[in-house]
N, C-alpha and C positions, 0 to 999 in steps of 0.2 A: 204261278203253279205252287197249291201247299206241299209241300214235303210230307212225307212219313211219318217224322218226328216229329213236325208240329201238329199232325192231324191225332197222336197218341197222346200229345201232353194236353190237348184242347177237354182232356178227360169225355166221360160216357154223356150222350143227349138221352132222352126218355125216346125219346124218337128212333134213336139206333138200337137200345136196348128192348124197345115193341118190334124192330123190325128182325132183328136178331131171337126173338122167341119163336116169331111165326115161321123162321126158317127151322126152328125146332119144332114149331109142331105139324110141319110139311107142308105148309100153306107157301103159294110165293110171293115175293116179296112184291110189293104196288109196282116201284120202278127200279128200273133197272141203276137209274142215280143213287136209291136207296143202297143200292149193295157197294156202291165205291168204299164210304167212308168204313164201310165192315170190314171189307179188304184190304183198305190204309191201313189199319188198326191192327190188323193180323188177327181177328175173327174171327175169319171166312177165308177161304180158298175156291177158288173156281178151277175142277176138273172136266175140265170142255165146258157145257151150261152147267153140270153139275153142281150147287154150294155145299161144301164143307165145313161145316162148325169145327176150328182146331179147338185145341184144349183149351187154350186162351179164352176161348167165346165162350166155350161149356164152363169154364168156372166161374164167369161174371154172369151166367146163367143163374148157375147154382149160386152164386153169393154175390147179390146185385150192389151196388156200393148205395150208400144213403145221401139222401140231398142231391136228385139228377137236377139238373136245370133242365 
């Protein structure tokens, strides 16, 4: 089982950060696996199925880091 803290330090995939945009542009996400590591991460919040983008997600939105693997 990974942890929290190691699924934050593993830093952003391109993969989580496409799948974190589409949940900004209202699209859903392919699988429902896609949304874990958003949620590890503290990204996202699920309000019943609902996803929430926290603030957290909205700033790596707005200011994506450089060099994703």
């Amino acid at each position: 089982m990974v942890r929290q803290d190691d699924m934050i330090l593993e830093g952003v995939k391109a993969v989580e950060l496409a799948s974190l945009s589409a949940l900004a542009r209202g699209e859903p996400v392919a699988k429902g696996s896609d949304m874990a590591p958003l949620c590890a991460k503290g990204w996202v919040e699920l309000a019943g199925d609902q996803p929430i983008i926290t603030l957290t997600g909205r700033t790596l939105l707005d200011h994506p880091p450089t060099g994703l693997r």
